[in-house]
C-alpha positions as CSV (number, residue, x, y, z in Angstrom):
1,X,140.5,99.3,25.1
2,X,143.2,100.2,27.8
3,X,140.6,102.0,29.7
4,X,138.4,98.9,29.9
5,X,141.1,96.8,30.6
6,X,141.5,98.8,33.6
7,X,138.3,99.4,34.6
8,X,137.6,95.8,34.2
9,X,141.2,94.4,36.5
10,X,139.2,96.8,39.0
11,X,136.0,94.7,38.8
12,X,137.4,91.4,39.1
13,X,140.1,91.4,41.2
14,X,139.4,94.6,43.8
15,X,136.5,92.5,44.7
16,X,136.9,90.2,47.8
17,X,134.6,87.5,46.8
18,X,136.6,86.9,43.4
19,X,139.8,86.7,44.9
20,X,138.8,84.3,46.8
21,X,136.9,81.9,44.6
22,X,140.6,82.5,42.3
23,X,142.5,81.7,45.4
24,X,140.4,78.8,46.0
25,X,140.8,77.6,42.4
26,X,144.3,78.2,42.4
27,X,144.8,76.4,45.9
28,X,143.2,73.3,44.5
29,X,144.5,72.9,41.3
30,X,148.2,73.3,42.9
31,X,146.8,70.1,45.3
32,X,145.1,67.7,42.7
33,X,148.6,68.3,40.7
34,X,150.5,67.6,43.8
35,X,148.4,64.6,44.4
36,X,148.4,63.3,41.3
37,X,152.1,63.7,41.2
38,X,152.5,60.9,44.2
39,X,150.3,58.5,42.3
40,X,152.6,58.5,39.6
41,X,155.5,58.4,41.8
42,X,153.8,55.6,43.4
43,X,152.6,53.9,40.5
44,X,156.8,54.2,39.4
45,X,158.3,52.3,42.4
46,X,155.1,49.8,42.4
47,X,156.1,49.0,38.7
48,X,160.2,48.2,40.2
49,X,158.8,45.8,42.2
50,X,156.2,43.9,39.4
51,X,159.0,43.6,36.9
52,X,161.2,42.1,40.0
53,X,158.4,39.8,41.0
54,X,157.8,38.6,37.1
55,X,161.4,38.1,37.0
56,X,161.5,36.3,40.3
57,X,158.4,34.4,39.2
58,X,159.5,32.6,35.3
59,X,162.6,31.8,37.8
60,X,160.8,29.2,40.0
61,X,158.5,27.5,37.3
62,X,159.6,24.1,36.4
63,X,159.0,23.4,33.1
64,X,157.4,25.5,29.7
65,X,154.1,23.5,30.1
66,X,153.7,25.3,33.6
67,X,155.2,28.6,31.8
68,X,151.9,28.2,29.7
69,X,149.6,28.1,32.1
70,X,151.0,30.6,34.6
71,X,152.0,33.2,31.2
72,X,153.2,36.2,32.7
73,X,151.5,39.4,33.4
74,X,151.4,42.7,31.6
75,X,151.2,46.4,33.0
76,X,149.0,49.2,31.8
77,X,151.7,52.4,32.4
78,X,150.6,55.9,31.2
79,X,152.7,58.9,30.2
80,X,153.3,61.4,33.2
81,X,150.8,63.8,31.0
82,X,148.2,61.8,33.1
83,X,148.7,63.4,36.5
84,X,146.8,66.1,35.4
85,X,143.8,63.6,34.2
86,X,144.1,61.1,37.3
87,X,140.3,60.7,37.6
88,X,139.2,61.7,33.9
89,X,140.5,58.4,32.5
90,X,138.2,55.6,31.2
91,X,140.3,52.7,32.5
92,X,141.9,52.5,36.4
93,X,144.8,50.6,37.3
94,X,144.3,47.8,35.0
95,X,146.7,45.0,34.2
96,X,146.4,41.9,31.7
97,X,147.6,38.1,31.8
98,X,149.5,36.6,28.6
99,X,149.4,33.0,29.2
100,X,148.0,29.7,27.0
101,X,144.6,30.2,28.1
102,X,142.1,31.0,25.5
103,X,140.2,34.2,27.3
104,X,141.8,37.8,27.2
105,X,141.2,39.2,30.4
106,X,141.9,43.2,31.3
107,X,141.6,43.5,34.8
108,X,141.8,46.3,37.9
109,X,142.9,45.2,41.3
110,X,141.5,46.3,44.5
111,X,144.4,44.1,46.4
112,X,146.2,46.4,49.6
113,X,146.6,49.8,49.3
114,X,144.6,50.2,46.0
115,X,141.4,48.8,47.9
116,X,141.5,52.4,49.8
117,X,142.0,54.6,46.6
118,X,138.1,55.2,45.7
119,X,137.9,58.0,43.1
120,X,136.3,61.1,44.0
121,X,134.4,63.4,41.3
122,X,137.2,66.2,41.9
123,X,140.3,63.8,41.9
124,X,142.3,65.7,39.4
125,X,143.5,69.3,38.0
126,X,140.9,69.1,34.8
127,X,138.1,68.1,36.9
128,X,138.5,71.2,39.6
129,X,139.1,73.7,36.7
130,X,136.0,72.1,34.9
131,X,133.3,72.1,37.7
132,X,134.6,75.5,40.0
133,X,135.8,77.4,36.8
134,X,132.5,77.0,34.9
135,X,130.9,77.6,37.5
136,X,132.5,81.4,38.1
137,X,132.7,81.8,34.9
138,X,128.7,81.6,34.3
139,X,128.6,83.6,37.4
140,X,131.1,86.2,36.1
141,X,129.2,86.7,32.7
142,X,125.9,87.2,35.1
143,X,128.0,90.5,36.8
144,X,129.4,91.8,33.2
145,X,126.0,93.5,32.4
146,X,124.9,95.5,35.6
147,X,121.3,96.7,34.5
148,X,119.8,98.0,31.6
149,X,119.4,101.6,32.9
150,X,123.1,101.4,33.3
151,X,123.6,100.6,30.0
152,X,121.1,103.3,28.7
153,X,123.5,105.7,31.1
154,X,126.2,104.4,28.8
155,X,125.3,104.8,25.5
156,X,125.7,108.8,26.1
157,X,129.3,107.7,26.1
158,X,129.6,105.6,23.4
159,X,127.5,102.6,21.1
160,X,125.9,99.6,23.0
161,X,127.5,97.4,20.8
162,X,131.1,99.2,21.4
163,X,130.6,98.7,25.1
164,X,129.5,95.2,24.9
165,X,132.2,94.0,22.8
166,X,134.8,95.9,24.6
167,X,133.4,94.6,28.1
168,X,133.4,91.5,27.2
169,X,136.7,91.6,25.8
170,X,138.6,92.9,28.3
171,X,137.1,90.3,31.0
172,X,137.9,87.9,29.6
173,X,141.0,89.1,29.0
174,X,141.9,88.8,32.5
175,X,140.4,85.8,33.3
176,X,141.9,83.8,29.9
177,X,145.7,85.4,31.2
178,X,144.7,83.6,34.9
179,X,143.3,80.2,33.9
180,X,146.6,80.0,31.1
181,X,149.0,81.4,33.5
182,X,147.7,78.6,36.3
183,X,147.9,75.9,33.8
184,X,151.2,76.9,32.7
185,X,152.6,77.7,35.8
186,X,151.6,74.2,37.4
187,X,152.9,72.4,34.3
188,X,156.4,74.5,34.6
189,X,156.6,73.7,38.3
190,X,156.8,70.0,37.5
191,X,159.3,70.4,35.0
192,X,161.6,71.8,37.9
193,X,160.4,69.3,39.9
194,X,161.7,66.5,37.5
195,X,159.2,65.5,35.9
196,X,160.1,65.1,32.4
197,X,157.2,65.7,29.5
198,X,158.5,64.6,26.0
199,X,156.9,67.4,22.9
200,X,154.5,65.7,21.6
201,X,152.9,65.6,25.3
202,X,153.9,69.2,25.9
203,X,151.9,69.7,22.4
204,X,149.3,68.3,23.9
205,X,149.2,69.8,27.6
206,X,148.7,72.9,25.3
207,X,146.3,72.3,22.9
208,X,144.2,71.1,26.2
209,X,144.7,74.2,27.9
210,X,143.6,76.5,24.8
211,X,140.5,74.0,24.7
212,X,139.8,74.9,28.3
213,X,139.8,78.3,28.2
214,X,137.7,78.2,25.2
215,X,135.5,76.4,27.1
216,X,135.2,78.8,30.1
217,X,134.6,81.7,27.5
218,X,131.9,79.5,26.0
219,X,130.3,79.1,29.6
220,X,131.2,83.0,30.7
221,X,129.1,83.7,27.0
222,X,126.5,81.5,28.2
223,X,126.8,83.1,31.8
224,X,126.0,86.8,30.3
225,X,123.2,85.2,27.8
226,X,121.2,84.0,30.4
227,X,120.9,87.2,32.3
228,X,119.5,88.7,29.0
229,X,117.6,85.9,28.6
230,X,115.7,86.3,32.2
231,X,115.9,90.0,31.9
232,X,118.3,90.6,34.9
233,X,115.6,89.7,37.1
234,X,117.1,88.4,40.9
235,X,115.4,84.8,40.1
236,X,119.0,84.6,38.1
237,X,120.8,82.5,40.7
238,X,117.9,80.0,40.3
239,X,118.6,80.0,36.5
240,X,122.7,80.4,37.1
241,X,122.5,76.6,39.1
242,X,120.1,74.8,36.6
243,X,122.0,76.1,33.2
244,X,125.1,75.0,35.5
245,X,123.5,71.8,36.1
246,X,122.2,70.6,33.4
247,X,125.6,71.2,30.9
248,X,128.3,70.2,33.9
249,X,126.6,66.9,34.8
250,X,123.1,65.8,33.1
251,X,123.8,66.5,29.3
252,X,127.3,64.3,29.5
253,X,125.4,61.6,31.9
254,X,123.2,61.5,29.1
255,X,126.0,61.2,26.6
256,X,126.9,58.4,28.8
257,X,124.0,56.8,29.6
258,X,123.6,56.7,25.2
259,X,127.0,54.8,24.5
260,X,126.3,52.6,26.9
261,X,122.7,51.6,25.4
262,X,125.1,51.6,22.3
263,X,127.1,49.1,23.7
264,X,124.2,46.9,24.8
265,X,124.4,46.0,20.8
266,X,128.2,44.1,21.1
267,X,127.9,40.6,21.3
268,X,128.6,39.4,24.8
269,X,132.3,39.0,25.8
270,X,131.9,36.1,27.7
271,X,130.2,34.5,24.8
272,X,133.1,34.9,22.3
273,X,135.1,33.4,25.1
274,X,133.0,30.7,24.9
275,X,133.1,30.4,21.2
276,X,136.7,30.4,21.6
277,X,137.0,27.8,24.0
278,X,134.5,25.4,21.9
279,X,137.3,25.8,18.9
280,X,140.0,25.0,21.5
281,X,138.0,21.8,22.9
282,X,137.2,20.3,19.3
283,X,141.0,20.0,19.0
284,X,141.2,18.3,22.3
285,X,138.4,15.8,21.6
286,X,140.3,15.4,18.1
287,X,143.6,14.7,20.4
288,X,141.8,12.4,22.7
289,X,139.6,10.3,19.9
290,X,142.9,9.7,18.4
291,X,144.3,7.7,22.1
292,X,140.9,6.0,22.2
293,X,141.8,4.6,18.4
294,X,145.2,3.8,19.3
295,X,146.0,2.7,22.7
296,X,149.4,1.1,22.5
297,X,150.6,4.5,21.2
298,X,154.2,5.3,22.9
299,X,155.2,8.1,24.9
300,X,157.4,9.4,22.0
301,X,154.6,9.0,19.4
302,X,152.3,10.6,22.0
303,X,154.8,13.7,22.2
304,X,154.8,13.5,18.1
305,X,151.5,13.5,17.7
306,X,150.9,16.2,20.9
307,X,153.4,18.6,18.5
308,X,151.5,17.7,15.6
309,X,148.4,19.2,17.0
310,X,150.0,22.2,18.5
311,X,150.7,23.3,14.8
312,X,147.0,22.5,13.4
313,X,146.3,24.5,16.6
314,X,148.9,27.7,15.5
315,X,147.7,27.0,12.5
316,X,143.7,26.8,12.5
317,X,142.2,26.7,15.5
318,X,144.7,29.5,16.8
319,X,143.6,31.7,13.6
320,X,139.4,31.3,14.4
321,X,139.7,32.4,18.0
322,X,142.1,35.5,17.0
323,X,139.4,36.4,14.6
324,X,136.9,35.8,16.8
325,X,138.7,38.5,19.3
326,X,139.6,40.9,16.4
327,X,135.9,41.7,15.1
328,X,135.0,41.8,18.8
329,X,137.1,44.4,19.0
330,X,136.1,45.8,15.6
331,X,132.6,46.4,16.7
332,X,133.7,47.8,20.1
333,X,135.8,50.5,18.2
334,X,132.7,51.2,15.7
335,X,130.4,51.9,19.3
336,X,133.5,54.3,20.9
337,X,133.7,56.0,17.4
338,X,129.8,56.9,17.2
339,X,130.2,58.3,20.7
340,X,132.8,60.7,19.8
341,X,131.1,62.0,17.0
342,X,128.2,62.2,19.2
343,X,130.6,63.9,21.9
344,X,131.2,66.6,19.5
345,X,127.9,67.9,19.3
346,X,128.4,69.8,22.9
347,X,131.3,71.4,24.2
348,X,131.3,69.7,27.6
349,X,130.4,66.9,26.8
350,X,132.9,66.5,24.3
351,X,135.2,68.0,27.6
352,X,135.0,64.7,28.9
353,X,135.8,62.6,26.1
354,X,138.7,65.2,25.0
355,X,140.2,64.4,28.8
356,X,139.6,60.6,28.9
357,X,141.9,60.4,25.8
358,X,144.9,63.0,27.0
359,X,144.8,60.9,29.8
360,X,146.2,57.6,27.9
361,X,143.4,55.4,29.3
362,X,140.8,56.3,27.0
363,X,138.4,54.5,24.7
364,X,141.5,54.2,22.2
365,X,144.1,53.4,24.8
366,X,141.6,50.7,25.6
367,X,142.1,49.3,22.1
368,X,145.4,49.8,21.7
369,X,145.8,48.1,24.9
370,X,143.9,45.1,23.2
371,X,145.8,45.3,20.3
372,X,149.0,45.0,22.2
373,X,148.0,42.1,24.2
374,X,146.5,40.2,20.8
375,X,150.0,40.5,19.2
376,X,152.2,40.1,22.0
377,X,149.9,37.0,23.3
378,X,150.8,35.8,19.5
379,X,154.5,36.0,19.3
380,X,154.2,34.6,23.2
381,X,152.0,30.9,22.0
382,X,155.0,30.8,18.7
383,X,157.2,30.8,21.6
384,X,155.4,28.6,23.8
385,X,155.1,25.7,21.7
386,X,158.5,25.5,20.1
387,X,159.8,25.7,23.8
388,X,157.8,23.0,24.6
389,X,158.2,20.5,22.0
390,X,161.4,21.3,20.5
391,X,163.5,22.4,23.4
392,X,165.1,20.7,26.1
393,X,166.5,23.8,28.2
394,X,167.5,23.3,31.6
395,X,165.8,25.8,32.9
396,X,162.7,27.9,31.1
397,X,163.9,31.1,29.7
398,X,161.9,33.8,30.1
399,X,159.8,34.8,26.5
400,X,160.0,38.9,28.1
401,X,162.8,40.8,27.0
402,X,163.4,44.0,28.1
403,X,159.6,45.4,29.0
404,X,157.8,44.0,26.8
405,X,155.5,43.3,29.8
406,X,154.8,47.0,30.3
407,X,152.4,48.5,28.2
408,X,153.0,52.1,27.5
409,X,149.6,53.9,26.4
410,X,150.1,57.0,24.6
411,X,148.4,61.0,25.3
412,X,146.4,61.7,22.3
413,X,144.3,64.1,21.1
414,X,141.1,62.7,19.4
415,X,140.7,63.0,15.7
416,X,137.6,65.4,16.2
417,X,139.3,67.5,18.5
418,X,139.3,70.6,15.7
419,X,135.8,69.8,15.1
420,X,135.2,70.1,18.7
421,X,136.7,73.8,18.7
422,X,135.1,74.7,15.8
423,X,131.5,73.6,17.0
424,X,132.6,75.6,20.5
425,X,133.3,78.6,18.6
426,X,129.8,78.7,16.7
427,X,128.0,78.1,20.0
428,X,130.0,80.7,21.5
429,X,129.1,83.2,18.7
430,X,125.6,82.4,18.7
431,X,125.4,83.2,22.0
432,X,127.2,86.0,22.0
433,X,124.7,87.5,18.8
434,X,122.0,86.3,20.6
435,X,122.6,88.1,24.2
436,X,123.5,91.6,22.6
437,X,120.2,91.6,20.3
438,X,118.5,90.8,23.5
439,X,120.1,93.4,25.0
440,X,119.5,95.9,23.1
441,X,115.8,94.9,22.9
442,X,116.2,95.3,26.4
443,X,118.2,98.8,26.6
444,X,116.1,100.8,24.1
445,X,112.7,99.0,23.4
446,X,111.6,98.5,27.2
C-alpha cells in the first residue's frame, strides 16, 4: 500500500495540469470564504443601525393606535456557519413586519446597496467545491485506469482486483487529505480571524465536510465507471461533460422543478390573507351595526364598547385567522418534507438540500421563521390592546425588549442526512462492483 501511495502522490501532483486545477480550487475557495466573510461583516454593522432605527422609530410615534399600525420590524440573522453557504440558502436577505395588520408578510429588499448584490451560481465555498471538484474528480477517476493492455501488463505483478482496489485507494487518499485539509484550513483561518463558531456549528461544518468528500469519491467512482463503461474509447470527454451535466445541474433542476409542481397544490397565500381579513371585517361591520343602532352613544361608551370588541377579537376572531395561518403553514411543511425524502434518493441532489439547511435559511429556517413571527406577532396584539385601552402612558413604550426583533435561524443538519450517506455509500459501491466486473471483462475476455 506505501508503494501505491507513492506511485500514486507521483501521478497527481507531479503533473502540471493537476496542480493547477488544485491551485485554482484552492485559490477560489480561499476567495468565496473571504467574500462571504464581508457579507457577514456587513450584514453585522447593517443590523447596528436597524436596531438604532427601530429604536429611534417607537420614539417618534404618538400614540399605541399608531404603534399598531406602524408594528415594528423583525430581522432574519443567520449563524456565521453561513459564510460558507452564502448563495446555497433558500431565503435572501429577508425581513418581516409585526404590526396589527392581519397579513404576515416575509419579505427581501432590493433598497441601496442590496439592489447591486445579484447572486451568481459560484457565490460561495460549497458551490465552487461542488461544481470544479466534481468535475476533477470525474476526470480524475477517467486517468486512474490507463488502458486495458496496461492492466493485462499488470496482472504479471499482482491480481486485477488487488491493483484496482489499491489504486483506487490510494487516490483517493490524496485527494480526500486535500479537499479535508482545504476545508479545515479555511474554517481554522477564520477562527484566527475572529470569527467565533459555537460546537454544535463546528459539529456541523464537519459532518458537511465528510458529506463532501463522500460525495467527490462517489463522483471520482462514477468518473472511473464510465471509462469502463465506454471502453476507454477517446469519445470519453464527450461522455465525461454529459454524466457531469446531467448529475451537477439537470437531475437537481428536476428535483426542483418537482417540489415546485408540489407546491402548486397549497392553497394560495393571498387567499388565506383574504380569508383572514373577511374574519377581521365581520367584527368591524359587527362594531359599526352597533353605532348605526345606537347613535347617541358617548365617547366613553364608544371606548367601552371599542375594548369590548378587541377581546371578542383576542378571543375569536384572533383565534380563526391564527389557525387559518397555522395549517397554511402545516401543508407547506408536508410539501418541503416530501422533497427531502425525495432529495435523498440522489446524492447531489440531496447536496443541495443538505447545504440550503447548514445554511440557516432553508426550508425549515423558513418555518421556524414563521413560527417565530406567529408567536411573537401574538404576545405583540396582547400587548397592543391592553396598551391601548387600559393604559394612559405618556409616551408608548416600546413592546421589544432586548432583540426580540432579531430572528436568529439556526445551522442544522436535516433529519435524513444519515440516510443521505448511507444511500451515497450504496451507489458508491455499486459503482465501484460494477466498473471492476467490467474491467475485468475488459482485461481478459477482449
Amino acid at each position: 500500500m506505501i508503494a501505491f501511495l507513492r506511485f500514486e502522490w507521483q501521478r497527481l501532483f507531479g503533473e502540471k495540469k493537476n496542480l493547477i486545477f488544485l491551485g485554482f480550487i484552492f485559490a477560489f475557495s480561499a476567495y468565496f470564504v473571504w467574500s462571504g466573510l464581508n457579507e457577514y461583516r456587513q450584514f453585522q454593522a447593517e443590523k447596528k443601525i436597524f436596531i438604532r432605527f427601530e429604536k429611534e422609530k417607537t420614539k417618534q410615534i404618538i400614540n399605541y393606535m399608531q404603534y399598531g399600525a406602524f408594528g415594528f420590524r423583525l430581522l432574519y440573522e443567520t449563524s456565521p456557519l453561513s459564510l460558507f453557504f452564502v448563495n446555497s440558502s433558500v431565503l435572501q436577505d429577508v425581513e418581516s413586519n409585526i404590526d396589527s395588520l392581519e397579513a404576515i408578510k416575509v419579505e427581501s429588499s432590493f433598497k441601496g446597496k442590496k439592489l447591486f448584490l445579484k447572486r451568481g451560481y459560484f457565490k460561495d465555498f460549497a458551490g465552487i467545491l461542488f461544481i470544479f471538484g466534481s468535475i476533477f474528480m470525474l476526470y480524475l477517476g477517467h486517468l486512474s485506469l490507463v488502458s486495458p493492455a496496461y492492466l493485462r501488463f499488470m496482472t504479471g505483478c499482482m491480481s486485477l482486483k488487488k491493483y484496482y482496489c489499491l489504486t483506487t485507494a490510494a487516490r483517493l487518499f490524496w485527494l480526500n487529505l486535500f479537499f479535508i485539509m482545504l476545508g479545515l484550513g479555511l474554517f481554522f483561518l477564520l477562527q484566527v480571524g475572529g470569527v467565533v463558531f459555537s460546537g454544535s456549528e463546528s459539529t456541523i461544518y464537519y459532518l458537511y465536510l465528510f458529506f463532501l468528500v463522500l460525495l467527490l469519491d462517489f463522483i471520482y467512482l462514477l468518473g472511473q465507471l464510465t471509462t469502463v463503461l465506454v471502453g476507454f474509447r477517446k469519445v470519453f470527454f464527450l461522455w465525461i461533460f454529459i454524466v457531469w451535466f446531467l448529475c451537477i445541474f439537470l437531475l437537481p433542476e428536476i428535483n426542483r422543478i418537482s417540489v415546485f409542481n408540489k407546491s402548486l397544490a397549497l392553497e394560495s397565500a393571498e387567499k388565506i390573507n383574504l380569508d383572514k381579513f373577511h374574519t377581521l371585517m365581520a367584527l368591524e361591520k359587527k362594531f359599526r351595526d352597533y353605532l348605526k343602532i345606537n347613535p347617541d352613544t358617548s365617547l366613553n361608551q364608544i371606548r367601552q364598547m371599542q375594548k369590548k370588541f378587541a377581546v371578542q377579537f383576542i378571543n375569536n376572531s384572533y383565534l380563526v385567522n391564527t389557525g387559518l395561518e397555522t395549517r397554511y403553514l402545516r401543508d407547506v411543511k408536508n410539501v418541503i418534507s416530501s422533497h427531502e425524502r425525495q432529495s435523498v434518493l440522489f446524492p447531489t441532489t440531496f447536496y443541495y438540500f443538505l447545504t440550503g439547511e447548514i445554511s440557516g435559511k432553508g426550508y425549515y429556517g423558513y418555518l421556524d421563521f414563521m413560527d417565530y413571527i406567529i408567536k411573537l406577532r401574538n404576545r405583540f396584539m396582547q400587548y397592543y390592546l391592553k396598551k391601548r385601552y387600559d393604559s394612559n402612558d405618556a409616551m408608548v413604550e416600546s413592546f421589544v425588549k432586548g432583540d426580540e426583533n432579531i430572528f436568529h435561524s439556526r445551522c442544522r443538519l436535516p433529519e435524513t442526512f444519515w440516510i443521505g450517506v448511507f444511500v451515497m455509500a450504496l451507489y458508491g459501491i455499486a459503482f465501484f462492483v460494477l466498473a471492476f466486473w467490467r474491467l475485468h471483462r475488459l482485461v481478459y475476455l477482449s
